[in-house]
N, C-alpha and C positions, 0 to 999 in steps of 0.2 A: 545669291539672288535676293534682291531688295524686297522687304514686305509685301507693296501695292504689283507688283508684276507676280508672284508668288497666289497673291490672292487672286490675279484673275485669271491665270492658266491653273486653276485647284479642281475647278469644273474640267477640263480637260484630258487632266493627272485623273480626275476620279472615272472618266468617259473609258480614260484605260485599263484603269481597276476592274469599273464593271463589265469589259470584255475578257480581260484575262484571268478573270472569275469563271464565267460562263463559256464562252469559247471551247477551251479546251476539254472540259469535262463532256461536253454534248462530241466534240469530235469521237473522244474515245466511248462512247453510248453508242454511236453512229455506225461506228467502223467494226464492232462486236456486239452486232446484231442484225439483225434484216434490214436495218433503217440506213436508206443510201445516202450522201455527200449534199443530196439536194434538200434531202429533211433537216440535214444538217446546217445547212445556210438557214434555211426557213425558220426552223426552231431558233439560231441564235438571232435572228433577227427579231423574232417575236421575245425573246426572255431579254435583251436587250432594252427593248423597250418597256415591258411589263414588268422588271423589277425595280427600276427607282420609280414607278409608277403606284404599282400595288404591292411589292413585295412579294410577287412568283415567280418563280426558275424552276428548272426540272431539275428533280434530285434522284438519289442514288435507289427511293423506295417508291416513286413514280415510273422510273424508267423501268425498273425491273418488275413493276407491272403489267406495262403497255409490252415490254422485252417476252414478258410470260405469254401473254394472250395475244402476241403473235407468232409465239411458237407454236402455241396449241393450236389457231383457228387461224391462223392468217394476219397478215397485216391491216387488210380493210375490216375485219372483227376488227382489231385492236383499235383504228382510227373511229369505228362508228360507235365503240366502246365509249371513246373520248365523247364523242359527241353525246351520247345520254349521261355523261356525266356532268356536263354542262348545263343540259336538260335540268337534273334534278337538283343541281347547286342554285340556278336559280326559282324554283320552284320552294324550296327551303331556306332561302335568303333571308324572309322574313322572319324566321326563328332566334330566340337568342342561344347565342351561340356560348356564351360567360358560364353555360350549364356542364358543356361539356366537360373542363376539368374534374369534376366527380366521377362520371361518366366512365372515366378510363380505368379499367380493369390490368390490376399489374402482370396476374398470369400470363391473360391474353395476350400483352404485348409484349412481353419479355417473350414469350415464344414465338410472335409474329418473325420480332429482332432476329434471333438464333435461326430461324428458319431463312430470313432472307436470308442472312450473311452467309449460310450452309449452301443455300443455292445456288447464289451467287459463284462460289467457289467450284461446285459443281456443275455449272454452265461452262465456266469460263477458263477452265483448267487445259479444258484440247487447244485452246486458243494461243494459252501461256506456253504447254508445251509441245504444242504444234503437232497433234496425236490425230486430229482429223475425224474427232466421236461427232455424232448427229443427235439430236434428241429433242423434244420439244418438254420434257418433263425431268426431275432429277432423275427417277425409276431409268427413262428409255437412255441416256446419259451413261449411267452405270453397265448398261447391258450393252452398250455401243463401245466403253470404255472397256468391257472382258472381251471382248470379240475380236476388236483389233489390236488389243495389248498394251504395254507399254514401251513407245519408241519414240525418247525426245529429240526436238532439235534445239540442242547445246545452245548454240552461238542465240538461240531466241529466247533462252531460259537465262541465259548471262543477261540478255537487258531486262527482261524482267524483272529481275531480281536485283540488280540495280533501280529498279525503279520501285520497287517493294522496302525498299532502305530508304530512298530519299521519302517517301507519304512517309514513314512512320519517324524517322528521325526529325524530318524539317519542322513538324511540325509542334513537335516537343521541343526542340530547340530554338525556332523562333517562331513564338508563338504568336508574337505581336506584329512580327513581317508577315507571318502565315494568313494573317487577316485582309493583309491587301494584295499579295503574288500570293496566290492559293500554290499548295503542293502538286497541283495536277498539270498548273501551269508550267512549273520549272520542270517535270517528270515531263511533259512530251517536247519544250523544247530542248532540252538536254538529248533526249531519246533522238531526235531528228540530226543534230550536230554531231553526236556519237555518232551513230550510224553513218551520216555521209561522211565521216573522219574517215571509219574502218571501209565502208566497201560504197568507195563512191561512184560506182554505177550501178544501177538499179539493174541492172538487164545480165548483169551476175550475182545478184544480191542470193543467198542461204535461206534466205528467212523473209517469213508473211509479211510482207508491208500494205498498207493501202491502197498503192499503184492505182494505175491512171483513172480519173474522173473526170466528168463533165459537169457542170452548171449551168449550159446553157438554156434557153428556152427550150419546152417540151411537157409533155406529158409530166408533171408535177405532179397533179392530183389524180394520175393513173391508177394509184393503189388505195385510196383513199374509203372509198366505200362499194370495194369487187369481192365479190365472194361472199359474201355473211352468212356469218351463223349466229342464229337469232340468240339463243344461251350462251356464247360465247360474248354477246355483247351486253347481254345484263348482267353478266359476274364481271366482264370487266368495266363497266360503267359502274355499276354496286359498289366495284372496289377502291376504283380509282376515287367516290366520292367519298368512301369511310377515311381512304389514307389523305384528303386534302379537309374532312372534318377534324382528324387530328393534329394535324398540321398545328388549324385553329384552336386547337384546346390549350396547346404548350405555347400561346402567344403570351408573354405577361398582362397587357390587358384586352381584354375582349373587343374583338375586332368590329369595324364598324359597317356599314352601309355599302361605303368605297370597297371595305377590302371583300367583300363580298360578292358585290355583280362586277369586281374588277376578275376574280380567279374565276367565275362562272365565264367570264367575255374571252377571257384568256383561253381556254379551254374549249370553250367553242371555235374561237378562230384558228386555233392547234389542230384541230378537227377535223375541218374546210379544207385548211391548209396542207395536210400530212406533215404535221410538228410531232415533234415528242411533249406529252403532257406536263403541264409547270403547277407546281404545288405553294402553296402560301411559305415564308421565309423571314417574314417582319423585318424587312427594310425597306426603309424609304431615303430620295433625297432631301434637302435640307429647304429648298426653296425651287420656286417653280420655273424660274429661270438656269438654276443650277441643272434642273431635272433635264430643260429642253437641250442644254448641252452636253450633259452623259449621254444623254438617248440619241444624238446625233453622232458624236465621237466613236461613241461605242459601235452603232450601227455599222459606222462606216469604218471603220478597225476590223469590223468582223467579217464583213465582205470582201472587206480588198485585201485579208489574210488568204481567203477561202478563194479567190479567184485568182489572185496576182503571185500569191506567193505556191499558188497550186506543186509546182515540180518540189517544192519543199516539205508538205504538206503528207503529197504521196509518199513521202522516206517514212514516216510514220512507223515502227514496230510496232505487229499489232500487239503481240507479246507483252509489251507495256503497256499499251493501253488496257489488255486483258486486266492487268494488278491494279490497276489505279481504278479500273469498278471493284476490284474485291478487296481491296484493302479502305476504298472507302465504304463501302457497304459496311465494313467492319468499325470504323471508326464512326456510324452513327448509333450505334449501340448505347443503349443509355440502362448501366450498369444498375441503377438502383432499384428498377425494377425487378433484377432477378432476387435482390437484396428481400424486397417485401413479397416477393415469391417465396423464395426459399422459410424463411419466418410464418407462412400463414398456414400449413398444415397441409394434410394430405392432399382434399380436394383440390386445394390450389393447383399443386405443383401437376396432379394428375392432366388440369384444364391447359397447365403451359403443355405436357407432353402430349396433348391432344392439338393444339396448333402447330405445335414444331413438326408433329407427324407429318400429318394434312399436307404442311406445306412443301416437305418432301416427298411422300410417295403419292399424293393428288397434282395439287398445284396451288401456287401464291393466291391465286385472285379469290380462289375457295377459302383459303385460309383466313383470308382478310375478314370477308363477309361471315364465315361463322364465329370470328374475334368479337366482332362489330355484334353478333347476338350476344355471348358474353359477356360484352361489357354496358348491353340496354338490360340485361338479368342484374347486372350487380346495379345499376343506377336502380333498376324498380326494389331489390330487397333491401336496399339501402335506404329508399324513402318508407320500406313497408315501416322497418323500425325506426324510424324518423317518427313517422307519424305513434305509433307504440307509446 
């Protein structure tokens, strides 16, 4: 391929990137949890366009946000959740943001980490091995999980677990390809080709798939804001805004104006929509004309997977997709923090065993927002003896 053709299909190549980025991680969010095929178009279509834009996507400590506080209180909590969190991103826009890196308290987030990743696993394990527990909390999970026992379905723990090898292997192994074909990508279409290889008809399939969807016109914003419960949408707008303030803290430099009422606009229109929430991610495209042809390619890449390639779609093991949220949940873990945990002494470690708790036998969106106290305690004793 000659240089000058190479350069103008690179915006193109990248329009695929940023689908095969996002795409498939929201399909497996989608499919293991309450959030239907329709959220799922909606969502990729909005993170489509909002990440070479402002640098948002929905991630693995976003979803299992909005995933928690609609377990607890519904779906329309969780959507009007979104919406006050949008609320108060742009009512705080104006703050500088460059303060936060002090701000973060290693306890608290080292146990935030352990506490998702723990839940995560505990969510998502009847899914993996197809045991059939109900729960909206880890507590009710565990008590669902002694009741009915343990009875797996094999043949849906074999692809899982193949897909538990490839996240953790590919990504250690090529590290540099892993940047542009993310591991979730090759995990569910691997997952789909397997499976129509071994039992290529659905209507004898063994094991949990996706099975049939629709997309078309209809009640979209049917669940969007039905049912509320007024506490359930201030812990989860509270939280969803602490985990997209951190977002911005681990930015290298401190975010601007754009990236600001861009994840406030984003978030709002996730909202409206019934999206799943998209959290800041520091990327952008390179040029503005580049941007308008990612955002179109990609769009339409993710649609005409989602509609045309639908009988494909639905092969889906959920089983798989169950391990690519728990093995990425795990892989966002940022080790150092237990590092200056474990080093600071009693009280420290006492403060992480106090959010790892929380966030198993309470729940995530609590745990966030008493983090989020934590870590405005260590910024204020921290200015006390500043000023000292």
């Amino acid at each position: 391929m000659s240089a000058g053709l190479k350069e103008k299909l690179s915006p193109f190549i990248d329009g695929f990137y940023n689908m095969a980025e996002i795409l498939p991680l929201i399909i497996a969010m989608c499919v293991c949890s309450q959030f239907s095929m329709k959220a799922c178009l909606i969502t990729a279509v909005i993170a489509c366009i909002a990440y070479p834009l402002f640098g948002v996507k929905p991630s693995y400590g976003g979803f299992l946000i909005a995933f928690s506080a609609a377990a607890v209180y519904g779906t329309g909590t969780a959507f009007t959740g979104i919406l006050l969190c949008s609320v108060i991103l742009f009512a705080v826009s104006f703050l500088d943001y460059s303060k936060l890196k002090n701000a973060l308290y290693s306890p608290a987030v080292a146990g935030l980490m352990l506490g998702f990743a723990i839940y995560m696993i505990v969510m998502q394990t009847t899914v993996y091995f197809g045991i059939g527990a109900t729960g909206g909390t880890a507590v009710e999970m565990f008590k669902s999980y002694r009741s009915l026992g343990f009875h797996a379905n094999w043949r849906g723990v074999l692809y899982g677990t193949i897909v538990l090898v490839l996240m953790i292997v590919y990504r250690r192994k090529f590290r540099n390809f892993s940047k542009k074909l993310s591991a979730p990508f090759w995990c569910v279409v691997f997952s789909i080709i397997l499976n129509l290889l071994l039992i290529p008809s659905a209507d004898n399939t063994p094991i949990s798939e996706i099975s049939n969807y629709s997309l078309m016109p209809g009640l979209i914003f049917a669940e969007s804001f039905a049912d509320i419960d007024i506490i359930g949408v201030i812990i989860t707008g509270a939280s969803l805004c602490f985990c997209i303030l951190y977002r911005f803290s681990r930015y290298e430099n401190a975010p601007g104006k754009a990236d600001k009422f861009g994840a406030a606009s984003v978030m709002l229109i996730s909202s409206v929509c019934g999206a799943l929430p998209s959290v800041p991610c520091e990327r952008k495209a390179k040029s503005k004309k580049d941007t308008t042809v990612i955002i179109i390619t990609s769009v339409l890449l993710s649609t005409a997977i989602l509609m045309l390639l639908c009988p494909f779609i639905e092969r889906l093991p959920l089983p798989s997709a169950s391990v690519i949220l728990i093995i990425g949940m795990w892989q966002q873990i940022e080790w150092k923090f237990f590092k200056e945990t474990f080093k600071s002494g009693v009280i420290s470690i006492s403060a992480f065993l106090i959010i790892f708790a929380v966030t198993l036998l309470l729940n995530p969106n609590i745990a966030v927002i008493i983090s989020a106290f934590f870590c405005a305690a260590y910024k204020l004793k921290n200015r006390k003896v500043i000023k000292e």
